[in-house]
mmCIF file of the N, C-alpha and C atoms, coordinates in Angstrom:
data_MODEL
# 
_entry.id   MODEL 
# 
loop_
_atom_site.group_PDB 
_atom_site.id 
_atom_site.type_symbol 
_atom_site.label_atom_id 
_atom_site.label_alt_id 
_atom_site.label_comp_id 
_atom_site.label_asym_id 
_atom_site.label_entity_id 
_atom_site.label_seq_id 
_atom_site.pdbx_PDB_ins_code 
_atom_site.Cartn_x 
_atom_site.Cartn_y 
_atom_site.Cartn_z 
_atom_site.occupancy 
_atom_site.B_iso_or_equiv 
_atom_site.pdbx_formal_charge 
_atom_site.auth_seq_id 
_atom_site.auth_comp_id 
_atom_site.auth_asym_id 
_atom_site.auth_atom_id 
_atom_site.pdbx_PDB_model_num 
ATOM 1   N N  . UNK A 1 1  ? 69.052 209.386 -125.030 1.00 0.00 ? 1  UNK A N  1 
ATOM 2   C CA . UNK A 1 1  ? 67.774 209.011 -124.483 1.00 0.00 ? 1  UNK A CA 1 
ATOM 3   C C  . UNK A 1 1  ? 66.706 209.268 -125.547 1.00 0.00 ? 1  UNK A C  1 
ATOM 4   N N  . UNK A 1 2  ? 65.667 208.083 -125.347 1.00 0.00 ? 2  UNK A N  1 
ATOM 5   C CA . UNK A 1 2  ? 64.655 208.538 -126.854 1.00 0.00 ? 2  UNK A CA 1 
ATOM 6   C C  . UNK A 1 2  ? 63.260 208.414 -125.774 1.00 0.00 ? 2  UNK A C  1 
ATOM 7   N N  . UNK A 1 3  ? 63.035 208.630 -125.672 1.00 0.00 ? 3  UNK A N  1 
ATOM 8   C CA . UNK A 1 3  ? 61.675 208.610 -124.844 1.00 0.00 ? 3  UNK A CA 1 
ATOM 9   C C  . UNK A 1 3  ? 60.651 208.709 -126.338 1.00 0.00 ? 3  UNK A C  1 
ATOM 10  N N  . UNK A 1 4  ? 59.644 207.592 -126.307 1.00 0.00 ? 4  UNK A N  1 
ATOM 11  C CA . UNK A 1 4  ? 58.774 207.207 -127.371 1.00 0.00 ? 4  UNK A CA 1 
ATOM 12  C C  . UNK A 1 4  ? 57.317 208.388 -127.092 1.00 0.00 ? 4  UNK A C  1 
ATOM 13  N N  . UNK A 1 5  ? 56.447 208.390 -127.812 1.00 0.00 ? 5  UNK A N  1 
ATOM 14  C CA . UNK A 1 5  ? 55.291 209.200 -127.376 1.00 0.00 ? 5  UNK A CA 1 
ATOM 15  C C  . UNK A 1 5  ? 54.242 208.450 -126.990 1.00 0.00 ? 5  UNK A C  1 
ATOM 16  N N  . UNK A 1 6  ? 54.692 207.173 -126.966 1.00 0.00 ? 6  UNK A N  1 
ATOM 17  C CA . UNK A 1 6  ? 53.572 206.137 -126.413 1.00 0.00 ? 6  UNK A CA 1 
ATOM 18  C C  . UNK A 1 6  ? 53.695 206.106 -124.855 1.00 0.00 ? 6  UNK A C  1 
ATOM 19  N N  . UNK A 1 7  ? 54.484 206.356 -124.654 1.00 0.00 ? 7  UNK A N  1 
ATOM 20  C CA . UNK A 1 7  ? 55.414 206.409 -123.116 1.00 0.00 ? 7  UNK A CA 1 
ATOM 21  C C  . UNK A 1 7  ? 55.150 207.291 -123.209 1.00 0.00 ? 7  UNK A C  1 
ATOM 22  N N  . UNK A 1 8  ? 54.935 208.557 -123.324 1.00 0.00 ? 8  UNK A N  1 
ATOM 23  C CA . UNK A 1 8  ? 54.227 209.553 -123.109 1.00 0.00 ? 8  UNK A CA 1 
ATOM 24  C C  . UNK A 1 8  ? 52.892 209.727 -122.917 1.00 0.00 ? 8  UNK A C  1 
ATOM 25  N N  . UNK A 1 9  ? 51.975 209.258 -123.233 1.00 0.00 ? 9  UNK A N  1 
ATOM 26  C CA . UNK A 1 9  ? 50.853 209.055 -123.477 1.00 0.00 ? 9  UNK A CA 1 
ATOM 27  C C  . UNK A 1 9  ? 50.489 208.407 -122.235 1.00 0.00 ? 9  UNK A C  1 
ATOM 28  N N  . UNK A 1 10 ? 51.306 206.939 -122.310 1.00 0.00 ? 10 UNK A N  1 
ATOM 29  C CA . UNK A 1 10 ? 50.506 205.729 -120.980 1.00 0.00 ? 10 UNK A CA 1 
ATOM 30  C C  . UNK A 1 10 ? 50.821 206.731 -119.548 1.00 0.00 ? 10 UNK A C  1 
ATOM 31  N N  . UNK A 1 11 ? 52.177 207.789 -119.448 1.00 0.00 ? 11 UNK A N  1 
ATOM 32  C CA . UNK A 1 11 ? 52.390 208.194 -118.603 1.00 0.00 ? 11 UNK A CA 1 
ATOM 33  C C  . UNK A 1 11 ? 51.485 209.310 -117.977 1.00 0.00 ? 11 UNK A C  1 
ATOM 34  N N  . UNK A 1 12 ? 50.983 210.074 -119.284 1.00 0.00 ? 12 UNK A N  1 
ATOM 35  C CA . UNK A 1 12 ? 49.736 211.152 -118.866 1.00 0.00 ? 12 UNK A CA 1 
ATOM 36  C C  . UNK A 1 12 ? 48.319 210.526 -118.339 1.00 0.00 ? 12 UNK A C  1 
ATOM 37  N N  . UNK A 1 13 ? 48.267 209.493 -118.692 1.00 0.00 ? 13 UNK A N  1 
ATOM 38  C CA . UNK A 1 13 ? 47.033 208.649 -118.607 1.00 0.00 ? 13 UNK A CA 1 
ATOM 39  C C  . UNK A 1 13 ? 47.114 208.367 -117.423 1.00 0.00 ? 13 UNK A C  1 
ATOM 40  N N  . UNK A 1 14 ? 48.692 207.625 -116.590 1.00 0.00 ? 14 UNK A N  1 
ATOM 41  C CA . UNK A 1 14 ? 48.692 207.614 -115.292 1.00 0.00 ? 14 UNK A CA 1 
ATOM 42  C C  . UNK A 1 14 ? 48.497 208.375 -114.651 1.00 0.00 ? 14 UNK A C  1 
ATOM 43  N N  . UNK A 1 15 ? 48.939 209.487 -114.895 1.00 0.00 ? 15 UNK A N  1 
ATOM 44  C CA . UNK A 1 15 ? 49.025 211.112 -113.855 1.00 0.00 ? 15 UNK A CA 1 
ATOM 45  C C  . UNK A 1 15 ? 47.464 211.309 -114.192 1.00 0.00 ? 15 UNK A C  1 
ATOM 46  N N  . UNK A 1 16 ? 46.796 211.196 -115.064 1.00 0.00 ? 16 UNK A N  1 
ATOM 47  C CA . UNK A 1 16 ? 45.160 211.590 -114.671 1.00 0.00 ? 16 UNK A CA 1 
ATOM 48  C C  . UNK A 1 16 ? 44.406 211.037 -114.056 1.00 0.00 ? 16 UNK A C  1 
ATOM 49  N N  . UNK A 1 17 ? 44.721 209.711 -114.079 1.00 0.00 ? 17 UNK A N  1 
ATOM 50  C CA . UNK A 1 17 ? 43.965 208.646 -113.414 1.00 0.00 ? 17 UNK A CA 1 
ATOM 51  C C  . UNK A 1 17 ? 44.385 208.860 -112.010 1.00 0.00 ? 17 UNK A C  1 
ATOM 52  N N  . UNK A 1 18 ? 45.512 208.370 -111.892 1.00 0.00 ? 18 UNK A N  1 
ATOM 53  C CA . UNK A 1 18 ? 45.871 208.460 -110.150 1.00 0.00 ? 18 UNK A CA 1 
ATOM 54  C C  . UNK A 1 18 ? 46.286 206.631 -110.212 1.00 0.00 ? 18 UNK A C  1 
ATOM 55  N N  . UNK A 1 19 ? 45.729 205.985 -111.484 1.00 0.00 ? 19 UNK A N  1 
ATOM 56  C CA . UNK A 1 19 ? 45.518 204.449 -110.907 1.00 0.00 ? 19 UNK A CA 1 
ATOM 57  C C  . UNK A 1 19 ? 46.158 203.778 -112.137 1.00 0.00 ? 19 UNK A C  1 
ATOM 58  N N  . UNK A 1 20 ? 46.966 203.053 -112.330 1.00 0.00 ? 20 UNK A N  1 
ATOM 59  C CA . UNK A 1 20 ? 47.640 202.183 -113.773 1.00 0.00 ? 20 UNK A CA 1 
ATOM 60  C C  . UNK A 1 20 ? 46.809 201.469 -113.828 1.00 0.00 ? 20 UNK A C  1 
ATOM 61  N N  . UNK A 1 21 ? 45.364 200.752 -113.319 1.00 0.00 ? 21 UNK A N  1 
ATOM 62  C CA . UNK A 1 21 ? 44.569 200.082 -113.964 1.00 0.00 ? 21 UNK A CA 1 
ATOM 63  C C  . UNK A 1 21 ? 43.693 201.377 -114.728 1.00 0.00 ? 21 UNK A C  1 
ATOM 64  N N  . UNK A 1 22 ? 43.224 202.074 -114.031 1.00 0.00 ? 22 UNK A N  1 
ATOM 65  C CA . UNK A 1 22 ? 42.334 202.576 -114.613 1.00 0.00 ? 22 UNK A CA 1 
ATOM 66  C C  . UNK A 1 22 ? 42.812 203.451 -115.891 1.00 0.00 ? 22 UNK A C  1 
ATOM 67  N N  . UNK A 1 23 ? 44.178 203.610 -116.008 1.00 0.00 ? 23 UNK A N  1 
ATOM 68  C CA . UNK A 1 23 ? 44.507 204.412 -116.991 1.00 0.00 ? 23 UNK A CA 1 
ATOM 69  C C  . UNK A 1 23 ? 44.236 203.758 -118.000 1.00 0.00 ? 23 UNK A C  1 
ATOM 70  N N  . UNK A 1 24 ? 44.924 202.341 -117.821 1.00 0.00 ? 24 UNK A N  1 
ATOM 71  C CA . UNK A 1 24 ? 45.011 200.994 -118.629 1.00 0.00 ? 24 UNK A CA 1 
ATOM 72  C C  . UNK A 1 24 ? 43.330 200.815 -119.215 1.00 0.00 ? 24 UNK A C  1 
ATOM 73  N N  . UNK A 1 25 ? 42.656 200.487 -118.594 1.00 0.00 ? 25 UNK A N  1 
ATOM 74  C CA . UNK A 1 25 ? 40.884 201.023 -118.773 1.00 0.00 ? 25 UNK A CA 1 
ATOM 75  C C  . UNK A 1 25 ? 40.871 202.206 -120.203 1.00 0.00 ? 25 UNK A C  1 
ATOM 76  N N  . UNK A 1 26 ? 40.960 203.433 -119.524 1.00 0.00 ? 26 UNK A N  1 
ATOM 77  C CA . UNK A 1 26 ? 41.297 204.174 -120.229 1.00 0.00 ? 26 UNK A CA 1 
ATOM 78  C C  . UNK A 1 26 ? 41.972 204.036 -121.804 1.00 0.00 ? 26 UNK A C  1 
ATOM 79  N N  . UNK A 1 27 ? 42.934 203.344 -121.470 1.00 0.00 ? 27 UNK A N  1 
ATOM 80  C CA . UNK A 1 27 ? 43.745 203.645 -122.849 1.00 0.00 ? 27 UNK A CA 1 
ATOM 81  C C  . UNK A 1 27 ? 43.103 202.191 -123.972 1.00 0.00 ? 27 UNK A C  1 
ATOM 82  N N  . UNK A 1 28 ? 42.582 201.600 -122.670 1.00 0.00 ? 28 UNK A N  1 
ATOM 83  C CA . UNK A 1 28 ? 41.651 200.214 -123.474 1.00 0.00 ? 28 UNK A CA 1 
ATOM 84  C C  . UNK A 1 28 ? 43.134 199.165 -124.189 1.00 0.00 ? 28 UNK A C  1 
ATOM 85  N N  . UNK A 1 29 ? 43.860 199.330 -122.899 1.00 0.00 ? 29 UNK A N  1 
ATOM 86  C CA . UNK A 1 29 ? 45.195 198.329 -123.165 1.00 0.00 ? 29 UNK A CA 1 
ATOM 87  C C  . UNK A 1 29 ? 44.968 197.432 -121.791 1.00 0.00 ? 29 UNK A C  1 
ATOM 88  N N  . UNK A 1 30 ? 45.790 196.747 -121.755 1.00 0.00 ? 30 UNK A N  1 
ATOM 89  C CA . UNK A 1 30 ? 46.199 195.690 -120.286 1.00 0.00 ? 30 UNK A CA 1 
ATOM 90  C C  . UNK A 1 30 ? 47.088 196.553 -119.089 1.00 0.00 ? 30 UNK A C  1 
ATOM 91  N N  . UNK A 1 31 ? 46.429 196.367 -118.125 1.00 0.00 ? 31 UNK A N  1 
ATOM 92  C CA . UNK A 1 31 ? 47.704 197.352 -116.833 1.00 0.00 ? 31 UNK A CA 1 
ATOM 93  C C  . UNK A 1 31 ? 48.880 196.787 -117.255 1.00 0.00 ? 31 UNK A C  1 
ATOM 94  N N  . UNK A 1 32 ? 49.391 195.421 -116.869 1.00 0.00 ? 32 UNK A N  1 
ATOM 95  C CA . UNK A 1 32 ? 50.575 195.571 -117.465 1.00 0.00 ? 32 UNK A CA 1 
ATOM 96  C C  . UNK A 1 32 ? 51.424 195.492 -118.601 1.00 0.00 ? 32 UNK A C  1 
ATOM 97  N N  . UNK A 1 33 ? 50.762 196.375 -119.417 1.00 0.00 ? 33 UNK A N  1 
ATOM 98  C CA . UNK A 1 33 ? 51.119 197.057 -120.987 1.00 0.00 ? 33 UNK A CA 1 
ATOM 99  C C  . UNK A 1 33 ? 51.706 198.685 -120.570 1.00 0.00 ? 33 UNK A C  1 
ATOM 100 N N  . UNK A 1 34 ? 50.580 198.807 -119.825 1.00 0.00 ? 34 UNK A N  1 
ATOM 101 C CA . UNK A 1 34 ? 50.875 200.433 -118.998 1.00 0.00 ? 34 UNK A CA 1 
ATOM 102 C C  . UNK A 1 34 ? 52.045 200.239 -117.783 1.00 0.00 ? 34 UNK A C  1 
ATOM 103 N N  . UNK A 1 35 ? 52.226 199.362 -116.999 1.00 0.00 ? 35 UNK A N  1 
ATOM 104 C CA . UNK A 1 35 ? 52.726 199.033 -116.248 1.00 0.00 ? 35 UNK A CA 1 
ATOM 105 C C  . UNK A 1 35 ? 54.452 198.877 -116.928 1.00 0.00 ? 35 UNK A C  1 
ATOM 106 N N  . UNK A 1 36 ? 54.881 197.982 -118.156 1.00 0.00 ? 36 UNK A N  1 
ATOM 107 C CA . UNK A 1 36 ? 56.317 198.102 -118.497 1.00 0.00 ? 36 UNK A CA 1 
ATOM 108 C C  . UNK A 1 36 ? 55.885 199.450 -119.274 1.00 0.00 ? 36 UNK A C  1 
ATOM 109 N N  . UNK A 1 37 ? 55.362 200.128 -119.828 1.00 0.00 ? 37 UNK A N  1 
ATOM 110 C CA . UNK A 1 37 ? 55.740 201.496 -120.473 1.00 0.00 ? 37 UNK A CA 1 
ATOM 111 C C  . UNK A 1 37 ? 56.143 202.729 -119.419 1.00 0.00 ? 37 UNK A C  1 
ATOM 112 N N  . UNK A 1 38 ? 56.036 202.248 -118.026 1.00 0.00 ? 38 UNK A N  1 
ATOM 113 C CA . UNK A 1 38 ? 56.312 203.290 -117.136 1.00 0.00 ? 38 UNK A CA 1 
ATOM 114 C C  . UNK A 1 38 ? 57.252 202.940 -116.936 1.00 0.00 ? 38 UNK A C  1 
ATOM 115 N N  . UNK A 1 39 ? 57.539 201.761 -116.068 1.00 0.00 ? 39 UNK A N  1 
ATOM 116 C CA . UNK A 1 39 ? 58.947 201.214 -115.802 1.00 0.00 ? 39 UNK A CA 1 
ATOM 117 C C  . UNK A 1 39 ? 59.830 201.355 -116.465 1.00 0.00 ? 39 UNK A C  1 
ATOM 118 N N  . UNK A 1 40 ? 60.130 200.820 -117.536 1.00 0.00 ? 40 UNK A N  1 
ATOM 119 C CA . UNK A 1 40 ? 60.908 201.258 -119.512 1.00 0.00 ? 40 UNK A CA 1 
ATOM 120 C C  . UNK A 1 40 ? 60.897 202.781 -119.105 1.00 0.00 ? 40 UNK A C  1 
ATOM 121 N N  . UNK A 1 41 ? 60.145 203.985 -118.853 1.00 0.00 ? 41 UNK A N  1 
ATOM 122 C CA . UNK A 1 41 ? 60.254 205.552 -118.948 1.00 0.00 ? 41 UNK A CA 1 
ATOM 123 C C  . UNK A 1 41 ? 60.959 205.465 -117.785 1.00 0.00 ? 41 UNK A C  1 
ATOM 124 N N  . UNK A 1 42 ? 61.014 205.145 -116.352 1.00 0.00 ? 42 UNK A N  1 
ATOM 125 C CA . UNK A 1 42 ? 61.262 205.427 -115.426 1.00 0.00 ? 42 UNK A CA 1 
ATOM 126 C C  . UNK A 1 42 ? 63.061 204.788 -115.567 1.00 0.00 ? 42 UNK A C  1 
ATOM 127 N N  . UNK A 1 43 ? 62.957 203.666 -116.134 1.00 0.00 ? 43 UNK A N  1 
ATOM 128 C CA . UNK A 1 43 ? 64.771 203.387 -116.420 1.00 0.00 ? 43 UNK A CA 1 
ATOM 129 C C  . UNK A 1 43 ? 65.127 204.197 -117.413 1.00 0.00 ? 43 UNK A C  1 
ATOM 130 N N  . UNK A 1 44 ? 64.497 204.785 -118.433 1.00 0.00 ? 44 UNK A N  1 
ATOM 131 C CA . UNK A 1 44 ? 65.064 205.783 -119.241 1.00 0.00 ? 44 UNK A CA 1 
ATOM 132 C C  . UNK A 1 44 ? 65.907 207.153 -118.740 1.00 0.00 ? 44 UNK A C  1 
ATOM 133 N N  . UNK A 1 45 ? 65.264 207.310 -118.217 1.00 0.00 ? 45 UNK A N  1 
ATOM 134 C CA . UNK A 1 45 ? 65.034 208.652 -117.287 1.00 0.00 ? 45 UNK A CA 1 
ATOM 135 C C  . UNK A 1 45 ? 66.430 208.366 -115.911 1.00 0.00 ? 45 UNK A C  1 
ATOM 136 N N  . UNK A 1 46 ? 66.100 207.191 -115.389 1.00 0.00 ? 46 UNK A N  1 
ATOM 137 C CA . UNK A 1 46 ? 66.917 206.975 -114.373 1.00 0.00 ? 46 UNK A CA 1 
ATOM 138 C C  . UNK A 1 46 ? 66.411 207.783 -112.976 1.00 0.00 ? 46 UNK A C  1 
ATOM 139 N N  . UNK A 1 47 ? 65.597 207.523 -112.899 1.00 0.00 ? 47 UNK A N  1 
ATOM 140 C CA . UNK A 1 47 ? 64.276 207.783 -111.645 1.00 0.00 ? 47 UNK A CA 1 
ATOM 141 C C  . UNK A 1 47 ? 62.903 207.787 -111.384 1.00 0.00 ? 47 UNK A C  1 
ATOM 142 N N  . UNK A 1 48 ? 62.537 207.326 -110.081 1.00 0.00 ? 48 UNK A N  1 
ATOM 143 C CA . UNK A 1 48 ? 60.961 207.288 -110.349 1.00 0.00 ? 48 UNK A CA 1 
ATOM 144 C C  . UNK A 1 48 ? 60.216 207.984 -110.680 1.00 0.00 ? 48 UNK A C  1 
ATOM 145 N N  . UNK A 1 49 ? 58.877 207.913 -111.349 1.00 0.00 ? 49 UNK A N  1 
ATOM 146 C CA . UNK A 1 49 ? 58.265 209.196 -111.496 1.00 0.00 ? 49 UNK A CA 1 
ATOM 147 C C  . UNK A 1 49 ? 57.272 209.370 -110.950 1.00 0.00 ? 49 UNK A C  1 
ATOM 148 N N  . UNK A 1 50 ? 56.641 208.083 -110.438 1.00 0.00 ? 50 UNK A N  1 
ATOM 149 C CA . UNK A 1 50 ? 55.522 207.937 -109.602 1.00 0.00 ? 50 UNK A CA 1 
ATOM 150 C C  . UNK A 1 50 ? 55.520 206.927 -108.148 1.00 0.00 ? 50 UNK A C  1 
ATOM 151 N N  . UNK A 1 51 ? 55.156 207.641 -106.971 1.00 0.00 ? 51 UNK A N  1 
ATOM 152 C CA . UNK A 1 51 ? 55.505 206.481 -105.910 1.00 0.00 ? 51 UNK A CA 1 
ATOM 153 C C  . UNK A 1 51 ? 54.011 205.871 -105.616 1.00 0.00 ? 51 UNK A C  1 
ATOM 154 N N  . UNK A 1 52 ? 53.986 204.442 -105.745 1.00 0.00 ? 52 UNK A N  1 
ATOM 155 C CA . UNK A 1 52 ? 53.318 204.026 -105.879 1.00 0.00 ? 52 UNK A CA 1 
ATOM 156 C C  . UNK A 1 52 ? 52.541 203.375 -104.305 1.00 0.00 ? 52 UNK A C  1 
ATOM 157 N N  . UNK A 1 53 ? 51.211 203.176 -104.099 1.00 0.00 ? 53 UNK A N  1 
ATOM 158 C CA . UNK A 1 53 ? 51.321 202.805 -102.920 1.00 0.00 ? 53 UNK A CA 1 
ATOM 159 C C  . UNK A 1 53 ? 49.387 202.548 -103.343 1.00 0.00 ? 53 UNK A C  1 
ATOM 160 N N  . UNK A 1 54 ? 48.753 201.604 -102.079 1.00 0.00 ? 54 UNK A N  1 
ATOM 161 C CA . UNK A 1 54 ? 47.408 200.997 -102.432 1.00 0.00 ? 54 UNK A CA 1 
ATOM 162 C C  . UNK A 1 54 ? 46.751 201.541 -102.707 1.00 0.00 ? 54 UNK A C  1 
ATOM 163 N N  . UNK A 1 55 ? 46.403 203.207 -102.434 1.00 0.00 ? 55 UNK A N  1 
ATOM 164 C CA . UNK A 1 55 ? 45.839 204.032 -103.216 1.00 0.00 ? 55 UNK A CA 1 
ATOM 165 C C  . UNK A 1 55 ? 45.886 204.553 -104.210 1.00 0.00 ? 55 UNK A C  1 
ATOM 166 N N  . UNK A 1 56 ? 46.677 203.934 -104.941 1.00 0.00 ? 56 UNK A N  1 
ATOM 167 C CA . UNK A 1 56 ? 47.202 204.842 -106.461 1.00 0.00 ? 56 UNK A CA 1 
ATOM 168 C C  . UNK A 1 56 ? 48.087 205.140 -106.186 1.00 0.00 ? 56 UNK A C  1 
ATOM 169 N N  . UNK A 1 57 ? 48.431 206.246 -106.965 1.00 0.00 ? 57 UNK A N  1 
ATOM 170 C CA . UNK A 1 57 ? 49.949 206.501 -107.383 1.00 0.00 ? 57 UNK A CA 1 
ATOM 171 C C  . UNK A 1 57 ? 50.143 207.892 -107.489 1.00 0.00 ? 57 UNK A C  1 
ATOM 172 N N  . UNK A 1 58 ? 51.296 208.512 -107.094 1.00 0.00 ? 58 UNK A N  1 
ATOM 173 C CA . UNK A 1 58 ? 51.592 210.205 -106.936 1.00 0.00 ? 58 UNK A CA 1 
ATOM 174 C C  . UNK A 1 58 ? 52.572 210.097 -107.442 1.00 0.00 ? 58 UNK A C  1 
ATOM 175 N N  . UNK A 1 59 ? 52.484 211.732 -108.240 1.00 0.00 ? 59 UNK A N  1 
ATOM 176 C CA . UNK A 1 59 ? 53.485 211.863 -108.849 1.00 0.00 ? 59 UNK A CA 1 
ATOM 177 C C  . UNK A 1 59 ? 55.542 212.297 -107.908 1.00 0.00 ? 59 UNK A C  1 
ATOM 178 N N  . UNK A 1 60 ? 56.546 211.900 -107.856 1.00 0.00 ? 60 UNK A N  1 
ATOM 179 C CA . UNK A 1 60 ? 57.535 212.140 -107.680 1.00 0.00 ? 60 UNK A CA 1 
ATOM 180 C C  . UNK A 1 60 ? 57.932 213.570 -108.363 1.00 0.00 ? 60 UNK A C  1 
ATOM 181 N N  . UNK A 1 61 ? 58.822 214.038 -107.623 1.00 0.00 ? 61 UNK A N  1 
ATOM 182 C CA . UNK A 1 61 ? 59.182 215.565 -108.029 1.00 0.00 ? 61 UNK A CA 1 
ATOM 183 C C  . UNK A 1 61 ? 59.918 215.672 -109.246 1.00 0.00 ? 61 UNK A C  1 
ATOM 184 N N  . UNK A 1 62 ? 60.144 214.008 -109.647 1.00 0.00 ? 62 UNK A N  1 
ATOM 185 C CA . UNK A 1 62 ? 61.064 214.075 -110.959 1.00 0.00 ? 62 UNK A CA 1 
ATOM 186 C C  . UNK A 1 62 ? 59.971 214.257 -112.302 1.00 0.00 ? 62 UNK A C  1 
ATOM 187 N N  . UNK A 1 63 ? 58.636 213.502 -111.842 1.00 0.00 ? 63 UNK A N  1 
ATOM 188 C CA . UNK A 1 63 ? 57.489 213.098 -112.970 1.00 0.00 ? 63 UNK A CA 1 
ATOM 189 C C  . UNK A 1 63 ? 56.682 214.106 -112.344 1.00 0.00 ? 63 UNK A C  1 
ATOM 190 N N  . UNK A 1 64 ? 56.816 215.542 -111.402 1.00 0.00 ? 64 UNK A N  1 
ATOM 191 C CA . UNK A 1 64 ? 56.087 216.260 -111.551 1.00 0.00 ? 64 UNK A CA 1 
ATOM 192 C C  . UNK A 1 64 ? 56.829 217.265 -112.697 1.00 0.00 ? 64 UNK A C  1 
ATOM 193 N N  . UNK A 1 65 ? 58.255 217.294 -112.499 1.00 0.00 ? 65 UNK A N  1 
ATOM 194 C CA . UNK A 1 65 ? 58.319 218.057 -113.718 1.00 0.00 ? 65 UNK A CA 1 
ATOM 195 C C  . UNK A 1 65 ? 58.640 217.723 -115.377 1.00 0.00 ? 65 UNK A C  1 
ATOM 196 N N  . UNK A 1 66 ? 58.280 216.289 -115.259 1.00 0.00 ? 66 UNK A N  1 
ATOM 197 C CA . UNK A 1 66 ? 58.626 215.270 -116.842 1.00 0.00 ? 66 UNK A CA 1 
ATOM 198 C C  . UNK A 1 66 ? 56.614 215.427 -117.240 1.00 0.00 ? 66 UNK A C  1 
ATOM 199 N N  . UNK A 1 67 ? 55.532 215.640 -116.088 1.00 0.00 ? 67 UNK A N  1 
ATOM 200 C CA . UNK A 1 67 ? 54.193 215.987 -116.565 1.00 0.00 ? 67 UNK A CA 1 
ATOM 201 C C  . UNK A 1 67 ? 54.154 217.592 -117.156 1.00 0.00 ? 67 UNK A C  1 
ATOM 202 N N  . UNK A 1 68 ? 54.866 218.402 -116.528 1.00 0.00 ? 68 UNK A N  1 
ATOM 203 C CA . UNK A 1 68 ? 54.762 219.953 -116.875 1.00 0.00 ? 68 UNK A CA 1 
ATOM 204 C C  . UNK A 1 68 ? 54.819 219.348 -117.979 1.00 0.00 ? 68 UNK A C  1 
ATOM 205 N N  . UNK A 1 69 ? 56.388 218.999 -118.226 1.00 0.00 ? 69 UNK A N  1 
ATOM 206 C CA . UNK A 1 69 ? 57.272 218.972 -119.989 1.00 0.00 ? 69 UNK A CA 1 
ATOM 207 C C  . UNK A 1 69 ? 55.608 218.286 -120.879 1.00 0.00 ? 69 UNK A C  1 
ATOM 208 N N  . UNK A 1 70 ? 55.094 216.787 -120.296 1.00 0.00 ? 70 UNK A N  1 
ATOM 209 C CA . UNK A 1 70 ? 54.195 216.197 -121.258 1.00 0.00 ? 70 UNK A CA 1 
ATOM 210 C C  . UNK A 1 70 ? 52.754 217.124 -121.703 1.00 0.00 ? 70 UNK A C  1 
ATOM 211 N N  . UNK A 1 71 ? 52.536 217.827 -120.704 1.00 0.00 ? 71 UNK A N  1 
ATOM 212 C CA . UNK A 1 71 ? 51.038 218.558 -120.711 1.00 0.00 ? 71 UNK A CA 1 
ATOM 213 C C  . UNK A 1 71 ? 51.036 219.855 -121.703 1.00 0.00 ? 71 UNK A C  1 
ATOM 214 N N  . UNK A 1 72 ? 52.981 220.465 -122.165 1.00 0.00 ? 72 UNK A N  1 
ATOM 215 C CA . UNK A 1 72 ? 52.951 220.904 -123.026 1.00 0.00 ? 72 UNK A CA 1 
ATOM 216 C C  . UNK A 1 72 ? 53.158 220.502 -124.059 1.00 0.00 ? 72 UNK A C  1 
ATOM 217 N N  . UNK A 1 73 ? 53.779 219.187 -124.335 1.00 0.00 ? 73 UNK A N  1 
ATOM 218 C CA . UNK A 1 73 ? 54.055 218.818 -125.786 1.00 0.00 ? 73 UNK A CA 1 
ATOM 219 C C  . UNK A 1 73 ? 52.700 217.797 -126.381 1.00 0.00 ? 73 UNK A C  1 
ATOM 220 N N  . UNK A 1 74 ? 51.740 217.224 -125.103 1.00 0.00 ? 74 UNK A N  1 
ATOM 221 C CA . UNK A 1 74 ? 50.623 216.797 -125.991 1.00 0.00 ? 74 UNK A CA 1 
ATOM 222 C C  . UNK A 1 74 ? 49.760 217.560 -125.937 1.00 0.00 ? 74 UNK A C  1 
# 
């Protein structure tokens, strides 16, 4: 498994935001630029990390502990 640090990045951006547009905003890319860099992490991984629903997005117990791992390595 290689997990990239860009995929790292779009993924912290999600978990702050709450929202893949607004992260996307944020990162001053296209949502769905942010949108396959999660999906791509989430098949890496082989689970969701965020359940998604009209209010944004929460983190899954798998991407609450793949954010611990990111919040220490960025």
């Amino acid at each position: 498994m290689r997990i990239h640090s860009s995929a790292l990045q779009y993924f912290d951006a999600v978990r702050r935001a709450g929202f893949i547009r607004e992260a996307a905003r944020r990162l001053n890319v296209a949502p769905s630029a942010v949108n396959r860099q999660i999906l791509r992490l989430e098949a890496e991984i082989g689970t969701a990390l965020f359940d998604r629903n009209p209010s944004g997005v929460t983190l899954t117990s798998a991407g609450e502990i793949l954010a611990h791992h990111v919040i220490v390595v960025l």
